[in-house]
N, C-alpha and C positions, 0 to 999 in steps of 0.2 A: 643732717649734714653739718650744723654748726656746731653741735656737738662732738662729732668726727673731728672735726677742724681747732675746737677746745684743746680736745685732749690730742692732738697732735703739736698744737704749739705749747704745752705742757709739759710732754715729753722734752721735747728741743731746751725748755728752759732748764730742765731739769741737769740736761747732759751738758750745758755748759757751765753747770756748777760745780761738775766735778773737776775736783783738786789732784795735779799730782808735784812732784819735786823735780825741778832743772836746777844746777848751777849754773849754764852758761846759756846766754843765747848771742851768736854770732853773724851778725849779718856781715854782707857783699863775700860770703864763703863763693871760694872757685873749686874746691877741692874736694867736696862731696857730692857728686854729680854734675849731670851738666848745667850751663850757663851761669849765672847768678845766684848763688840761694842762703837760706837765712837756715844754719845751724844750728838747732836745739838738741842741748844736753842734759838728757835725765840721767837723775843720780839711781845708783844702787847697781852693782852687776856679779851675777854670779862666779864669774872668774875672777882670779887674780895672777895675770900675767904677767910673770916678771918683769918683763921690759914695756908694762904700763906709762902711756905719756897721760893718763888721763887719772892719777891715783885718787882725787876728789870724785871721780864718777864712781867709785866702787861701794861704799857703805849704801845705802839707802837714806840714810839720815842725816840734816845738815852738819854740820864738823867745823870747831874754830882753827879758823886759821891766824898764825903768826908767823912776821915779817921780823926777823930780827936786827937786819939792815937797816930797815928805818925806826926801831925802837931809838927813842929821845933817853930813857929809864926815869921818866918822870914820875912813874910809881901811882899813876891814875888811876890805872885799871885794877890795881892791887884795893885799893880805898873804893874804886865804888862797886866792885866782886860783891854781892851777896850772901856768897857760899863760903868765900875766902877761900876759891880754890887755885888761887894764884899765889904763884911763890917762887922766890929767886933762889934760881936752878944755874950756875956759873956763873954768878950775874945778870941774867937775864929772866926777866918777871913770864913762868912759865904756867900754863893752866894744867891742872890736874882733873883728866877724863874722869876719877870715881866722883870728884866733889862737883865738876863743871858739869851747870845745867843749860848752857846755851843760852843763856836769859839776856844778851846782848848790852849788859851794863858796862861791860869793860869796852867794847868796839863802840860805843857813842864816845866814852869817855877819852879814848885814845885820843891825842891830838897830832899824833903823827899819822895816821890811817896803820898802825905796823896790826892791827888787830881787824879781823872778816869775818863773819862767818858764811859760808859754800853752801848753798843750797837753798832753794826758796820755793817757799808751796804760793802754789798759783794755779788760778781756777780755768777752764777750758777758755772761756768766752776770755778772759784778758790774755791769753795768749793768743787766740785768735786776731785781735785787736793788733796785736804785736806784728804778727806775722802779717796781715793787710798788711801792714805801712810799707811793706818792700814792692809789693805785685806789682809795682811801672819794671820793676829792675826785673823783676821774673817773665812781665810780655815782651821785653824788649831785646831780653838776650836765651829766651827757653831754660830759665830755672824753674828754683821754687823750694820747696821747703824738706830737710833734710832731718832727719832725727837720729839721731845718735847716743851718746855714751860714755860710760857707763852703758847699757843694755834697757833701750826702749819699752822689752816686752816684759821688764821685771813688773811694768806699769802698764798692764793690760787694756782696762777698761780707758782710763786716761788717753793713752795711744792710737786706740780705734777711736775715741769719739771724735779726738785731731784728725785721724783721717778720714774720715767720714763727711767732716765739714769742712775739707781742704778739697775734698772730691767733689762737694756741693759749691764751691767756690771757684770751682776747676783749674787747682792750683796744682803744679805737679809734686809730688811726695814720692819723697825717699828715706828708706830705712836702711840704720845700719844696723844688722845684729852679728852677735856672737853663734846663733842657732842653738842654743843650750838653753831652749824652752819648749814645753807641751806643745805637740803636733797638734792639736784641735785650736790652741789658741796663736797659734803660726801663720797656722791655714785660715782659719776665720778672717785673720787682718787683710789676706792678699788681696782681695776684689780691689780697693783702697789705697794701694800700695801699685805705682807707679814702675819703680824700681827699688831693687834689693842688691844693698852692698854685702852681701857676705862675707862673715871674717872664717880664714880656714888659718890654720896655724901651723897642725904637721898630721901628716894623715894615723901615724904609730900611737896607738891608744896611751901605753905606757908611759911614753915620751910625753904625749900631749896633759898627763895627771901631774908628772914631774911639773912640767912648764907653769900650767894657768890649775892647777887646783883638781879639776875635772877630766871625767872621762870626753869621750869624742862620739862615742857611740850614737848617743842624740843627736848631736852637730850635724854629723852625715848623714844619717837617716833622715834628717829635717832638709837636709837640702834633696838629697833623690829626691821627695815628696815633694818639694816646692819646687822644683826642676820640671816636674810633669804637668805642674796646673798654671806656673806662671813663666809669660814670656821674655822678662827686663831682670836678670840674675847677673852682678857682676863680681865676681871673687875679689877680694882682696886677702893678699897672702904678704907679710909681714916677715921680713927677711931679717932673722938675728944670726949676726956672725956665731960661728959654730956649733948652734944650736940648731938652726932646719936651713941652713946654706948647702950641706953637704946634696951630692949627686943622688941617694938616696931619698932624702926626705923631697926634694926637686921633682924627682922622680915620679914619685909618690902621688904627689900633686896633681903633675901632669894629669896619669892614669886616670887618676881617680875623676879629676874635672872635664876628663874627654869623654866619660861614661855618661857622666848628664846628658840628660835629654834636652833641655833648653838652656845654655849659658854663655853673657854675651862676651865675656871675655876674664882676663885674669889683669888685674890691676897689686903690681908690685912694688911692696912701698918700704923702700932699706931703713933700718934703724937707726934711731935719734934719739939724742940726749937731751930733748927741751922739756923733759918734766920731769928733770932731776933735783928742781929748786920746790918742788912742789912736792917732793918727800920731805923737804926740811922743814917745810911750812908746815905742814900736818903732822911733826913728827914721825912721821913712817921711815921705815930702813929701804934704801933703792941696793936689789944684789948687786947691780950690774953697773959700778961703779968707774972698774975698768975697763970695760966693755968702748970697743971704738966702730964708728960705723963704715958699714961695707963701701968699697972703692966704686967706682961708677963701673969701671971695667968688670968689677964682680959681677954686677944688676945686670949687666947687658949678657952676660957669659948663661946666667938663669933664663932670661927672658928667651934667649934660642932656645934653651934647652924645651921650655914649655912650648913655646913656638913649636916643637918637632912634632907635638901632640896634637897637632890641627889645629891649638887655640891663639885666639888671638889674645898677645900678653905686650904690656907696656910697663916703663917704670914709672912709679907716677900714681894718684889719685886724682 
């Protein structure tokens, strides 16, 4: 029996050694479920959706970030660059991805902070640590803890063993994904998993490869299958003016989310511009520059419409 009980707390230790990559953890979040809850973001996700607010969640691996706004051009980071792969690019001291190895000499040296870098490996057990510190705000208002994106399930192992010991802690736990992962490793996590935000985009296969990179085919065959075994499914459908606003792709929707066998509702969330400073910062191109977001009178004209489908739909996360 002590030996049983050895090698059970051995295991335990073991699994909170495992390391995965967040950029962000947010606490007193209202907006990814209910009450209170503390928002973790792993990096790396399979899609790339145009109207991404989250473009540091997409790579897998940390990424420097620069502020050009609060560059001083004191030329620090230039001098203490190991690789010298900084160089002035308009005037402005820019790193160069084939020479930058991420080795964080230029972001100590910065004295303005205009230099980051997004993304930090950390081990189960100090996230866990992390996550404690909220639980008055989680018994007191029915939160708890939400993992998000970038795409939680790109970090398998990682992500079940968080939930695993949020469920031993009897914290509640919410996942968002994209559904563009292995059905065995979907379904594995669910026991675990409290509730699921699902992201649906446009039900038109074509449309949806143009959009985020990827087909859809998985997407919805991962939700049928996770429709049938779990009971806390809430859609989230991301509403970009001219792209899946029309009656059609609405439409679409509807059908498609009224066919589920278990789903508690449809959560409609219009488009924003607040991580379009965050292309400039990682250098990345945003398409959708002119792009202006939907009226409230739009959101609410959708919201019937899905409404007609028997589901209960709000705007709003």
């Amino acid at each position: 029996m002590i030996e049983i009980i050895d090698q059970t707390e051995s295991r335990q230790k073991e699994r909170c050694q495992i390391t995965g990559t967040i950029f962000d953890l947010a606490r007193y979040s209202t907006h990814d479920g209910p009450g209170i809850r503390t928002t973790v973001f792993f990096k790396g996700c399979p899609l790339h959706c145009w109207w991404c607010h989250n473009p540091e969640g997409q790579s897998p691996a940390p990424q420097l970030v620069f502020r050009p706004d609060r560059c001083i051009h004191c030329l620090s980071c230039m001098n203490a660059c190991p690789r010298h792969a900084i160089v002035l690019i308009d005037g402005d001291p820019m790193a160069l991805d084939d020479k930058c190895q991420l080795t964080g000499k230029c972001v100590l040296a910065c004295q303005s902070e205009a230099r980051e870098i997004v993304g930090t490996r950390i081990t189960v057990s100090d996230l866990i640590q992390e996550i404690e510190k909220d639980t008055v705000f989680y018994d007191e208002s029915g939160g708890g803890i939400t993992f998000s994106g970038g795409e939680p399930y790109m970090q398998p192992v990682f992500l079940q063993t968080l939930l695993r010991l949020c469920r031993q802690r009897r914290i509640h736990t919410a996942v968002e994904t994209c559904g563009f992962v292995d059905s065995a490793t979907l379904l594995a996590a669910s026991p675990y998993v409290n509730l699921y935000l699902y992201d649906l985009k446009v039900i038109d296969d074509k449309k949806h490869q143009s959009l985020t990179g990827v087909s859809n085919k998985m997407i919805l065959e991962n939700l049928r299958r996770l429709s049938r075994v779990h009971n806390h499914i809430t859609i989230r459908f991301p509403v970009i003016p001219g792209m899946n606003d029309n009656v059609r792709d609405v439409s679409q929707i509807g059908e498609f989310v009224s066919s589920m066998e278990k789903v508690d509702g449809i959560d409609i969330l219009p488009y924003h511009k607040l991580g379009i400073e965050k292309y400039k910062r990682l250098g990345m191109r945003y398409r959708m520059v002119e792009m202006r977001p939907p009226a409230s009178e739009e959101m609410i004209v959708i919201a019937e419409r899905l409404k007609s489908y028997g589901l209960s739909a709000k705007v709003g996360g």
